[in-house]
TINUFI-156209 format. One record per residue (C-alpha): x, y, z; residue number from 1. Coordinates in pm, 1 decimal, decimal comma, always signed. Example, Ala and Ser with C-alpha at 12.3 -4.5 7.8 and 13.67 -1.06 7.14 Angstrom:
# residues 2
<rec <+1230,0 -450,0 +780,0> 1>
<rec <+1367,0 -106,0 +714,0> 2>
# end
This chain:
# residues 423
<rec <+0,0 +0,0 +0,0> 1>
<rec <+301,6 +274,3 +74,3> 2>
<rec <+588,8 +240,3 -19,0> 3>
<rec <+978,8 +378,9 +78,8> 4>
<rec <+832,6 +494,5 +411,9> 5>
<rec <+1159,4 +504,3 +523,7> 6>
<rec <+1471,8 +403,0 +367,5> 7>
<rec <+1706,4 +394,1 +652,2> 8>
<rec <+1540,3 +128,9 +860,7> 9>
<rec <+1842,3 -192,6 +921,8> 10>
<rec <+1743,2 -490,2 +692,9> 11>
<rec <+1788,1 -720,5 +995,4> 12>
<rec <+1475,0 -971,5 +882,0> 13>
<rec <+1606,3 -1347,2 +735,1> 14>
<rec <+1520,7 -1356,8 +388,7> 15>
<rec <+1187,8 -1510,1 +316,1> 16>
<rec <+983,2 -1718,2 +69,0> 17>
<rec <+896,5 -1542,1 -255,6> 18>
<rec <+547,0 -1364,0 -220,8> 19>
<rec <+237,9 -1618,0 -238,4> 20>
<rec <-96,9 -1432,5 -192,2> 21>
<rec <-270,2 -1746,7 -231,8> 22>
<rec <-109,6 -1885,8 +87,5> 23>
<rec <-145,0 -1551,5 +274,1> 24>
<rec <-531,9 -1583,8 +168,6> 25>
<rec <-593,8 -1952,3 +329,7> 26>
<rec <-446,5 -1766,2 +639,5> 27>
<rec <-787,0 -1557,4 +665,8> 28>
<rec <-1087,4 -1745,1 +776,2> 29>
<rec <-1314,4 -1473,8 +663,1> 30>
<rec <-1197,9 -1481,3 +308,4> 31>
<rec <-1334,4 -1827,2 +241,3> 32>
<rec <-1714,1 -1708,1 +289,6> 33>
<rec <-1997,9 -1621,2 +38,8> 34>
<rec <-2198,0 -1289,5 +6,9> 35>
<rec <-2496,6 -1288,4 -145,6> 36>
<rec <-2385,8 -1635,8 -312,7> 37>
<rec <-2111,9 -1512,9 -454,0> 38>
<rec <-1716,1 -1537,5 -283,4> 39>
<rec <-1619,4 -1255,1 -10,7> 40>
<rec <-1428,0 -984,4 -218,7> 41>
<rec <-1306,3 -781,0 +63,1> 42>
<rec <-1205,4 -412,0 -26,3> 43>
<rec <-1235,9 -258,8 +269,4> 44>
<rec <-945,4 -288,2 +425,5> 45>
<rec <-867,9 +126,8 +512,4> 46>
<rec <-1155,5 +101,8 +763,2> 47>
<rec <-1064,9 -248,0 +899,0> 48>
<rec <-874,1 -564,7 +770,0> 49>
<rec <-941,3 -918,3 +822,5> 50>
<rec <-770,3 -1118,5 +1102,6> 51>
<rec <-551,0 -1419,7 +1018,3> 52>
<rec <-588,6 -1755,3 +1196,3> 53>
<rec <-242,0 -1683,1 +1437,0> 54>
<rec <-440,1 -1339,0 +1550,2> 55>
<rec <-799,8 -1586,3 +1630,8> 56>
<rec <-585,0 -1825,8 +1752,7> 57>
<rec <-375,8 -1611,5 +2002,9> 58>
<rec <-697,7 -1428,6 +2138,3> 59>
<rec <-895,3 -1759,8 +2212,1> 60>
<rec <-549,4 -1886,2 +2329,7> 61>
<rec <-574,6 -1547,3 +2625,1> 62>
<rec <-933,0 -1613,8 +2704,5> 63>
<rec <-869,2 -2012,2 +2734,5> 64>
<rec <-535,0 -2103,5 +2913,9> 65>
<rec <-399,2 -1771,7 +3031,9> 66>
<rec <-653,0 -1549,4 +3173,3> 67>
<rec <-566,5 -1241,5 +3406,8> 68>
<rec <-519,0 -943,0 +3503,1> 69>
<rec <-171,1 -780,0 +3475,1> 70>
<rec <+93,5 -587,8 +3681,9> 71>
<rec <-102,7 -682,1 +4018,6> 72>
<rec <-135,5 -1059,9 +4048,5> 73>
<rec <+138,5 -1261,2 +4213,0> 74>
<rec <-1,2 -1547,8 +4083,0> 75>
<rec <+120,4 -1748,4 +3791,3> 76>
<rec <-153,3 -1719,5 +3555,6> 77>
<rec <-114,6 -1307,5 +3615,7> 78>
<rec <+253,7 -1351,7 +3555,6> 79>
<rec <+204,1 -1539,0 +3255,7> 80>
<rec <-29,5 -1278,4 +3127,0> 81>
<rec <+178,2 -938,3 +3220,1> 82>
<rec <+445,4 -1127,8 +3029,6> 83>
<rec <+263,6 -1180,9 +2744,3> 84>
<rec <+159,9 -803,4 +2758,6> 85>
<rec <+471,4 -649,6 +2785,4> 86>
<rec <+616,9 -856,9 +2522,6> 87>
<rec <+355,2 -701,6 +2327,7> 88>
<rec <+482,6 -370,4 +2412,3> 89>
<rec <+814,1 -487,5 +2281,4> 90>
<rec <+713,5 -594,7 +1963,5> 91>
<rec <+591,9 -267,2 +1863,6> 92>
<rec <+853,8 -127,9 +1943,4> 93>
<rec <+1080,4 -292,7 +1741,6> 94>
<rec <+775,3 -254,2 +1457,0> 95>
<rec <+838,2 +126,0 +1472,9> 96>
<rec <+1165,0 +59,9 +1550,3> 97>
<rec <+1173,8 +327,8 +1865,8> 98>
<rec <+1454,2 +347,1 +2113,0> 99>
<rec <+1256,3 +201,3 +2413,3> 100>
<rec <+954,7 +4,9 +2550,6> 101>
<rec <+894,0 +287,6 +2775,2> 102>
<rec <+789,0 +537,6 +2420,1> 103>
<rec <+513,9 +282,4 +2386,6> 104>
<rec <+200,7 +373,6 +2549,1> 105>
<rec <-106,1 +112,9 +2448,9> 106>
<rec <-410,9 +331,0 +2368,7> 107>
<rec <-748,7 +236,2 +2216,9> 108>
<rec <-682,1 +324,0 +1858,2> 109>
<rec <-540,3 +621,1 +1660,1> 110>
<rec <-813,7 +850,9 +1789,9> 111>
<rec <-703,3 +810,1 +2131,0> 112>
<rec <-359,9 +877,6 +2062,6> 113>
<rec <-403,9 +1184,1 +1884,7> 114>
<rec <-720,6 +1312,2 +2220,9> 115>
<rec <-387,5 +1189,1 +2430,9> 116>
<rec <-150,4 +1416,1 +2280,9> 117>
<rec <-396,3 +1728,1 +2229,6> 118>
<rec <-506,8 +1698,3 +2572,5> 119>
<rec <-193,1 +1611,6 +2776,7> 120>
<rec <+64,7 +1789,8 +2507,1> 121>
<rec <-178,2 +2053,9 +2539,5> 122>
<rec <-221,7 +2102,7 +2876,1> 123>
<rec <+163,3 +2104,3 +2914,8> 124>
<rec <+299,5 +2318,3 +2605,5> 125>
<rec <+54,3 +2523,9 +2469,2> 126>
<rec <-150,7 +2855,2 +2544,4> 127>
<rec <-374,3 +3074,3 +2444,3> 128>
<rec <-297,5 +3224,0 +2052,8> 129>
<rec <-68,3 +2910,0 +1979,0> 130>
<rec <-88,1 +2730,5 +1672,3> 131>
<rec <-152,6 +2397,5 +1523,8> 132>
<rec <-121,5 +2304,8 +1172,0> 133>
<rec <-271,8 +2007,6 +982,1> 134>
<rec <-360,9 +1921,7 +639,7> 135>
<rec <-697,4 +1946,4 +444,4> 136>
<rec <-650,1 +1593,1 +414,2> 137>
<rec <-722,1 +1522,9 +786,5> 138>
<rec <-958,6 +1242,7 +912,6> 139>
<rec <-1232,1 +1364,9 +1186,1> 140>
<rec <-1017,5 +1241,8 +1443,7> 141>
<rec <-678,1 +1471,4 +1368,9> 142>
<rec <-962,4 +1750,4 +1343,0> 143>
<rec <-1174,5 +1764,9 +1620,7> 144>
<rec <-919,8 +1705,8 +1884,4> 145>
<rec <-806,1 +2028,8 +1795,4> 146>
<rec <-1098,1 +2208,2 +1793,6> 147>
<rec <-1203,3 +2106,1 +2127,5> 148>
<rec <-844,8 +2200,9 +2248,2> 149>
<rec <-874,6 +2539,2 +2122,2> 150>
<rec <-1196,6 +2580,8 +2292,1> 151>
<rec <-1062,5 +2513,8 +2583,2> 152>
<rec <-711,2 +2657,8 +2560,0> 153>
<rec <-769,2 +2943,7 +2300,4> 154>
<rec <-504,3 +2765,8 +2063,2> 155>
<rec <-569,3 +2833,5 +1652,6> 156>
<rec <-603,1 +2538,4 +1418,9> 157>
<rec <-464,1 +2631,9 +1060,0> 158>
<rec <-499,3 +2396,2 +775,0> 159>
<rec <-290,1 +2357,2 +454,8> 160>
<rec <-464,2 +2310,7 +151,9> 161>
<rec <-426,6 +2020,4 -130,1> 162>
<rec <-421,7 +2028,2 -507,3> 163>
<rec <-652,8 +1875,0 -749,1> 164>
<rec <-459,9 +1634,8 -786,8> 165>
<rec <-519,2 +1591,0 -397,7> 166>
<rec <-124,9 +1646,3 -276,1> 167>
<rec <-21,3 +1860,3 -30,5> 168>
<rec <+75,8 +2249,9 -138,7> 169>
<rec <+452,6 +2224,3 -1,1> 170>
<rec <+428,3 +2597,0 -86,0> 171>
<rec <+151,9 +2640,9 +119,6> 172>
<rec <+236,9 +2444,9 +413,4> 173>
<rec <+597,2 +2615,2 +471,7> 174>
<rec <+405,7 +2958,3 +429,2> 175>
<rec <+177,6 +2880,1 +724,7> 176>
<rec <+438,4 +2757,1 +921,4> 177>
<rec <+399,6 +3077,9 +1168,4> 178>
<rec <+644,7 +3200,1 +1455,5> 179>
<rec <+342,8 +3075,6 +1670,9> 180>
<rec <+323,0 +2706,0 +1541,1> 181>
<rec <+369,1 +2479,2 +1817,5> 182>
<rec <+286,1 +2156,3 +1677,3> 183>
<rec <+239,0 +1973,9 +1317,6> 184>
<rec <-30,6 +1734,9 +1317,0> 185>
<rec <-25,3 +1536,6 +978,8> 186>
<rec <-169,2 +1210,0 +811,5> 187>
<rec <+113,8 +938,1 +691,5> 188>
<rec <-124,4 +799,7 +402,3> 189>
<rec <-464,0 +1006,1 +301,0> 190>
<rec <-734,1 +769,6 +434,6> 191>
<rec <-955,3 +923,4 +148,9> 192>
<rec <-713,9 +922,1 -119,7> 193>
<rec <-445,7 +724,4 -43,3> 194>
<rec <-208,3 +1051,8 -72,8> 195>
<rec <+136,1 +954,6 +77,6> 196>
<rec <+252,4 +1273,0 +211,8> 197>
<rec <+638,1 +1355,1 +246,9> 198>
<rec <+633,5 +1350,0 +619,4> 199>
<rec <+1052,5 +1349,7 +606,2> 200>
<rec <+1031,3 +1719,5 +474,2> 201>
<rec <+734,9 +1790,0 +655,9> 202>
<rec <+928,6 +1686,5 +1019,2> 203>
<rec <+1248,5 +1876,5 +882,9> 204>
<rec <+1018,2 +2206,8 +831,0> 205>
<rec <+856,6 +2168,9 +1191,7> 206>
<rec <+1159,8 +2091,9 +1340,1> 207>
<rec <+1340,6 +2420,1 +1163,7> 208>
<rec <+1054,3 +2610,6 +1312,6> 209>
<rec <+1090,3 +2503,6 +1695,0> 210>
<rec <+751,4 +2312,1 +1592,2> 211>
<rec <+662,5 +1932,8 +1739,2> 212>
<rec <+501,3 +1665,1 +1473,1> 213>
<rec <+232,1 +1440,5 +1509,0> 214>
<rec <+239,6 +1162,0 +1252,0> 215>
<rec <-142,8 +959,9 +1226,2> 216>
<rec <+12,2 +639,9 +1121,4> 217>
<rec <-306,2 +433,3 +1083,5> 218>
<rec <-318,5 +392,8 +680,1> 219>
<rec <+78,2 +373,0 +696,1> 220>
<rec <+204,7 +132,4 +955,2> 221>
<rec <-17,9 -200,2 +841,5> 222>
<rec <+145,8 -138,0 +448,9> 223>
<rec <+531,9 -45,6 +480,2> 224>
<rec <+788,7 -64,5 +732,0> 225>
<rec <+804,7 +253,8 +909,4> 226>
<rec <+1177,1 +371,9 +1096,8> 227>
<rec <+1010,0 +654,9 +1405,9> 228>
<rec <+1412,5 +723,9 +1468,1> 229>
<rec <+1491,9 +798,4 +1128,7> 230>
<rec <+1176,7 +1005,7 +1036,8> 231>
<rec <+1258,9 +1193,3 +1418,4> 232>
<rec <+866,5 +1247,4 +1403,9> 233>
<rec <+788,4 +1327,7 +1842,7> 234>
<rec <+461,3 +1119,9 +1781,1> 235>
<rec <+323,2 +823,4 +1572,6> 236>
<rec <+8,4 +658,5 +1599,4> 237>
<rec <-157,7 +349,4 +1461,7> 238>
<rec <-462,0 +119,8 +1530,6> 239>
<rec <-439,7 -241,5 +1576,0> 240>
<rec <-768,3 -346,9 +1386,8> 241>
<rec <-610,5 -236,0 +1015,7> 242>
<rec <-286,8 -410,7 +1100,0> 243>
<rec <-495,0 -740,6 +1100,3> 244>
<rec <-488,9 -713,9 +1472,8> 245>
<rec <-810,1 -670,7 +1716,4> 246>
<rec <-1016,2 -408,7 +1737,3> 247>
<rec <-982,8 -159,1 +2060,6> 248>
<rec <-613,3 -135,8 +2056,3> 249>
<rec <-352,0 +90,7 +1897,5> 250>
<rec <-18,7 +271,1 +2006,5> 251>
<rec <+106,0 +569,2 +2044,5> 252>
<rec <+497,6 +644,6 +2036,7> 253>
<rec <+638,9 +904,2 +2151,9> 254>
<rec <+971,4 +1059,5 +2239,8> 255>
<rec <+1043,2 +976,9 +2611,4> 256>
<rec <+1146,7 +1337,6 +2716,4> 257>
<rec <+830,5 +1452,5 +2606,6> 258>
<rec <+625,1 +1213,8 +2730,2> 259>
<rec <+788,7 +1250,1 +3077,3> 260>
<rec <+706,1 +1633,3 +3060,2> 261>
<rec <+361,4 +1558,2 +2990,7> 262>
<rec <+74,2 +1508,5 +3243,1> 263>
<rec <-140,8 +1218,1 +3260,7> 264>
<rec <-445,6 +1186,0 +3032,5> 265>
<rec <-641,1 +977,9 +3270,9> 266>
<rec <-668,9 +870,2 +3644,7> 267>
<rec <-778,5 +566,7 +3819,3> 268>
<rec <-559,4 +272,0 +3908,7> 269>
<rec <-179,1 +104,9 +3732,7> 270>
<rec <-113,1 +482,2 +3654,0> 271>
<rec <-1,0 +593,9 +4011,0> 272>
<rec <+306,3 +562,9 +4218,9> 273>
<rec <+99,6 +633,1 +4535,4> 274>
<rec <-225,5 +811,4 +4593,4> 275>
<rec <-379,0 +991,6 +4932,2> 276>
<rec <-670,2 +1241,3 +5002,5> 277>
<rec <-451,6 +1529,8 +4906,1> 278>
<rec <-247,8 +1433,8 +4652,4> 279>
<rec <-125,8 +1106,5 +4416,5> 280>
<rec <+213,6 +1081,0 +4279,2> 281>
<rec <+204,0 +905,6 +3901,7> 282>
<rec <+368,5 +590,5 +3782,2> 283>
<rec <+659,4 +562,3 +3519,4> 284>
<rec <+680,1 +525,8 +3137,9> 285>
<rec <+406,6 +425,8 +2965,7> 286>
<rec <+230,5 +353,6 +3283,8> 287>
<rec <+151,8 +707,0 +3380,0> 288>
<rec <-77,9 +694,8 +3027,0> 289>
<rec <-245,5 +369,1 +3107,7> 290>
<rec <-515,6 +407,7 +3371,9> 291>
<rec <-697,5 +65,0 +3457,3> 292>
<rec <-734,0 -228,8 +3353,2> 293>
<rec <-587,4 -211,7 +3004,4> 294>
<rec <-708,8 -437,3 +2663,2> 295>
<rec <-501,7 -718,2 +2736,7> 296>
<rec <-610,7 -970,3 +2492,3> 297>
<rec <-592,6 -670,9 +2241,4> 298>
<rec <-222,7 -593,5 +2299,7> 299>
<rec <-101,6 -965,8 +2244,7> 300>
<rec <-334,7 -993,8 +1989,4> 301>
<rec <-166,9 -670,6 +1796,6> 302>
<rec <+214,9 -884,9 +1906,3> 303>
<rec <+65,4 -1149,6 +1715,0> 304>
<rec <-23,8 -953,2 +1400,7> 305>
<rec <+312,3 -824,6 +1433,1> 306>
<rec <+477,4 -1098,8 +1440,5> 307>
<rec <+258,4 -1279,4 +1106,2> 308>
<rec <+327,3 -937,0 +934,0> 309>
<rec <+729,0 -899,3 +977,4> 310>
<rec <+734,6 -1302,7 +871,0> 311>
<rec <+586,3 -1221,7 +560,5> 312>
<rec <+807,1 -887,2 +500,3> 313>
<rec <+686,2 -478,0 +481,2> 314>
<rec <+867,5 -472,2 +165,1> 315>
<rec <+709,7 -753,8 -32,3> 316>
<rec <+382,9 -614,5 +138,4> 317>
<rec <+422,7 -322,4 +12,2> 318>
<rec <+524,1 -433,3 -323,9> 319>
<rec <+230,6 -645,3 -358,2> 320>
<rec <-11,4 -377,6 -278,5> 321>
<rec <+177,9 -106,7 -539,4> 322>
<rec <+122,8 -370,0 -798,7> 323>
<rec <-237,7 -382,0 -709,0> 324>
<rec <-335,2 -23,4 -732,1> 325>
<rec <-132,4 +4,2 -1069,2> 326>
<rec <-325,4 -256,5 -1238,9> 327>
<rec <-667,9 -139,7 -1106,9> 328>
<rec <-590,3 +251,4 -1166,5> 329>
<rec <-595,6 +156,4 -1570,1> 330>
<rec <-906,3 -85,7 -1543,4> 331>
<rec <-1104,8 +143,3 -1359,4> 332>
<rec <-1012,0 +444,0 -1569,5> 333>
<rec <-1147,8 +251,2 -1888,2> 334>
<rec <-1459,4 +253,9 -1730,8> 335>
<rec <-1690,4 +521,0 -1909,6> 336>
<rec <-1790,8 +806,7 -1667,0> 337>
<rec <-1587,2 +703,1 -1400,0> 338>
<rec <-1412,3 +955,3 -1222,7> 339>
<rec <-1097,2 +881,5 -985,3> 340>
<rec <-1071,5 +1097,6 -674,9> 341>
<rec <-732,5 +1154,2 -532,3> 342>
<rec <-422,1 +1104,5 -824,7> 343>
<rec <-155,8 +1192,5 -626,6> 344>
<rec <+201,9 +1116,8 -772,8> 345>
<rec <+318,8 +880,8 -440,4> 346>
<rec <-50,9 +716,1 -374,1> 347>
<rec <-91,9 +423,6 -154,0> 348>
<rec <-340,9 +97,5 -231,9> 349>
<rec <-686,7 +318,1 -266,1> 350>
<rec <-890,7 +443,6 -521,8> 351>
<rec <-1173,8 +620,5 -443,5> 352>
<rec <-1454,7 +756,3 -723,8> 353>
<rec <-1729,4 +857,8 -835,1> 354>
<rec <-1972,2 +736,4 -1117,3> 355>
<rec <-2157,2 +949,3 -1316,8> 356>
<rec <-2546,6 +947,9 -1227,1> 357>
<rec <-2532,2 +656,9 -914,7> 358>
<rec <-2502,7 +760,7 -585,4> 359>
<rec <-2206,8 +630,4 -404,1> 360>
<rec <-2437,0 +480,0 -128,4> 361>
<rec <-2602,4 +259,3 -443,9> 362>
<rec <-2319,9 +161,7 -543,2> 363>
<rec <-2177,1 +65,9 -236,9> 364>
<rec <-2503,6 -151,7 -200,0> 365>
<rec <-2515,7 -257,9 -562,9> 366>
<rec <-2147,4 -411,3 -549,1> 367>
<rec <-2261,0 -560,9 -224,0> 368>
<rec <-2470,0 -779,2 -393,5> 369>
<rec <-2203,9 -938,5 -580,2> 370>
<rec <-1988,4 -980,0 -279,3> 371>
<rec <-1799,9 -669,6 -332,4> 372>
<rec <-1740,3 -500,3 +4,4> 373>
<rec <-1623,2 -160,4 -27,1> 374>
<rec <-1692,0 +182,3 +143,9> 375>
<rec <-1943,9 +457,0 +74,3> 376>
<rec <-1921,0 +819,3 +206,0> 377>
<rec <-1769,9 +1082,7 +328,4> 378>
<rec <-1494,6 +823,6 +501,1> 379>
<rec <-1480,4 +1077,9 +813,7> 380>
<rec <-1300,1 +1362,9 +567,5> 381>
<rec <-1583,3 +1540,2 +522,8> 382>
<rec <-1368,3 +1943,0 +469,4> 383>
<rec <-1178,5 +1698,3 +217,2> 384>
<rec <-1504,4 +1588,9 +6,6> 385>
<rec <-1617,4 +1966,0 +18,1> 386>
<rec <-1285,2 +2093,4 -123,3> 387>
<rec <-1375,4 +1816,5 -403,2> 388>
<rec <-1715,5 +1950,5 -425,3> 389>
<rec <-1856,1 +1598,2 -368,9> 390>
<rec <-2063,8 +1450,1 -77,2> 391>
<rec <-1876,4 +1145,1 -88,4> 392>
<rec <-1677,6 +884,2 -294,3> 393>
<rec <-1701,9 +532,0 -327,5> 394>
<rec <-1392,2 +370,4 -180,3> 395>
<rec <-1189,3 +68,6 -271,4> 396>
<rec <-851,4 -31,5 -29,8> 397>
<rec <-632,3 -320,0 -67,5> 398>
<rec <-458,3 -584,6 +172,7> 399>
<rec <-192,9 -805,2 +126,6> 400>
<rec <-416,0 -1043,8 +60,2> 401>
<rec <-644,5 -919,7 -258,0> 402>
<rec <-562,2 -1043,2 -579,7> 403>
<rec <-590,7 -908,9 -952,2> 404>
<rec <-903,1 -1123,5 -1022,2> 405>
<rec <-1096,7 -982,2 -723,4> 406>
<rec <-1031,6 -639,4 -901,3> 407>
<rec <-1178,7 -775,6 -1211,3> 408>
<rec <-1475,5 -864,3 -984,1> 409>
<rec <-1466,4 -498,7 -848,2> 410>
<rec <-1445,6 -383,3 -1247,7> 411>
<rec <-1750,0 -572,0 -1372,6> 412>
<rec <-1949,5 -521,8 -1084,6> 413>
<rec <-1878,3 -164,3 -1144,2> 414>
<rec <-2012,3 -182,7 -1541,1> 415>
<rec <-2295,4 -381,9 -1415,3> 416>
<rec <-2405,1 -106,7 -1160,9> 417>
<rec <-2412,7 +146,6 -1433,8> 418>
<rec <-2623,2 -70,3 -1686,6> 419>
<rec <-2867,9 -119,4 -1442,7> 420>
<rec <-2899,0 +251,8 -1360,6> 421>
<rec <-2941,0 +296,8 -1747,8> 422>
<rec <-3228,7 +96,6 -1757,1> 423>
# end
């Protein structure tokens, strides 16, 4: 889906098998199902992916043999289970490829990373008349964080604007780049239009400008490997459930001397040192950001998906998915009155679009009907589908596991949708 997210990263992986998406497929229960009486043709995978057999397995593994709570039980089966946990922890951090377990904080999803770091960033660095910049580009959740945070703080939310084409104006950008910027807040991969922004340049710009960077990971980290060191972004965040992990769970990294300046986002119990009537002290790294009891089964389950997904390789991943989007890009484009939304020159696995005289919601439903699962609507971007003009797109995403012959399924459902609207 992305690729050269980062070219520095150490090759330290064995080599592995040449790419086989027919054996990656049998690894997805879900894939083997009928819609509508016709074979699952799953294109949906920038809202969620599908969950391989090792990620089932694992999970009912938890729940069966190795049930408890963690950090507070003495007792073996507690043991067993913080060790399971924090090996978790571990493994994405070597995923990102940070410098510490302790610049890992497990959070619910991207959205709770980013309401982390606008409210406890926030609270700690910013003021009144300070400013945040984003892109045009940005899902709901790198939005409205913001907002709220400026209603409470005073801070100003400016937003850089993309091109037709829908890439980000560099121009534009470094011009709003203000002696009161305090923080960059930017999308890896457009969710929308699978835009793959230059987040290196963007980081060197904040950076130049005494500015801190937020990078929303979540259509980036499931496709290519990304290197947090060698982009030197402060903050990254991804969600578990599009990295063919479970849902609830996601990370946030961040650099440890900012986190450790930072206040906690939440109270309640794991996150304290020691508490009294009149006042608590707060646990270390991450713990400080991890209040209660925390998704568990979610966190080894996201190890697991970790673990399938570095066997198989980024690269090849991301290879696979590239070769995907540059055979459909010329099929769909063949297809009279179809219009492709988003044509940036670096584009991930997406292709979103309109056809001429169907809603997107009917043809969402009418591809449905041949087993074709993609997504209709605004795909939480809605300033994004107003600077297009358009209410909505219809949205096709590929996984490592979607072949050329499902997009010929996508293509003639596609045709089929428009003859019956001619009718």
């Amino acid at each position: 889906m992305v690729t050269e997210m980062s070219s520095s990263r150490p090759k330290i992986d064995p080599p592995r098998p040449a790419f086989d998406v027919e054996r990656i497929r049998a690894d997805f229960p879900a894939l083997r199902q009928t819609v509508h009486g016709r074979p699952l043709v799953y294109l949906d995978n920038a809202a969620s992916a599908q969950k391989p057999s090792r990620v089932i397995e694992t999970v009912r593994r938890y729940y069966t043999d190795d049930y408890a709570n963690v950090h507070r039980g003495l007792h073996y089966l507690s043991e067993r289970a913080s060790d399971a946990f924090e090996a978790a922890r571990g493994k994405v951090r070597a995923f990102l490829n940070a410098r510490e377990d302790r610049e890992i904080v497990f959070v619910r999803g991207t959205t709770e990373a980013i309401n982390l770091v606008a409210s406890s960033f926030g609270q700690a660095h910013l003021k009144a008349g300070d400013e945040i910049l984003i892109t045009e580009m940005e899902h709901h959740s790198n939005i409205v964080p913001w907002q709220l945070l400026g209603e409470r703080l005073g801070t100003v939310l400016k937003v850089a604007p993309v091109n037709d084409a829908g890439e980000l104006l560099m121009d534009e950008f470094e011009r709003l780049l203000g002696p009161r910027t305090r923080l960059v807040a930017v999308t890896h991969v457009s969710n929308a239009l699978g835009t793959i922004n230059p987040v290196e340049r963007i980081i060197e710009l904040a950076h130049a400008r005494g500015a801190r960077v937020l990078i929303d990971g979540a259509q980036s980290a499931p496709h290519a490997a990304v290197d947090v060191q060698a982009l030197d972004c402060d903050f990254y965040a991804f969600s578990g459930h599009k990295l063919y992990g479970p849902t609830g769970i996601g990370a946030l990294y961040g650099k440890r001397e900012l986190l450790e300046s930072m206040p906690p986002y939440q109270g309640g119990g794991e996150m304290i040192r020691e508490v009294s009537f009149t006042r608590t002290t707060y646990a270390e790294l991450p713990f400080k950001f991890e209040a209660g009891t925390p998704h568990i089964v979610g966190a080894i389950g996201l190890g697991a998906a970790i673990d399938y997904l570095r066997e198989i390789g980024l690269d090849a991943v991301a290879r696979h998915e590239s070769e995907l989007l540059d055979y459909a890009t010329p099929r769909l484009r063949e297809i009279p009155g179809l219009r492709l939304v988003g044509t940036a020159a670096r584009k991930a696995g997406i292709a979103s679009f309109l056809l001429d005289g169907v809603h997107t919601h009917d043809v969402g439903t009418i591809l449905d009907r041949h087993g074709v699962a993609v997504r209709a609507g605004h795909h939480c971007t809605m300033p994004l589908m107003t600077r297009f003009g358009v209410s909505g797109t219809t949205r096709a995403s590929f996984a490592l596991y979607n072949t050329r012959a499902e997009i010929d399924v996508l293509v003639e459902a596609i045709r089929q949708a428009q003859e019956l609207f001619r009718r």
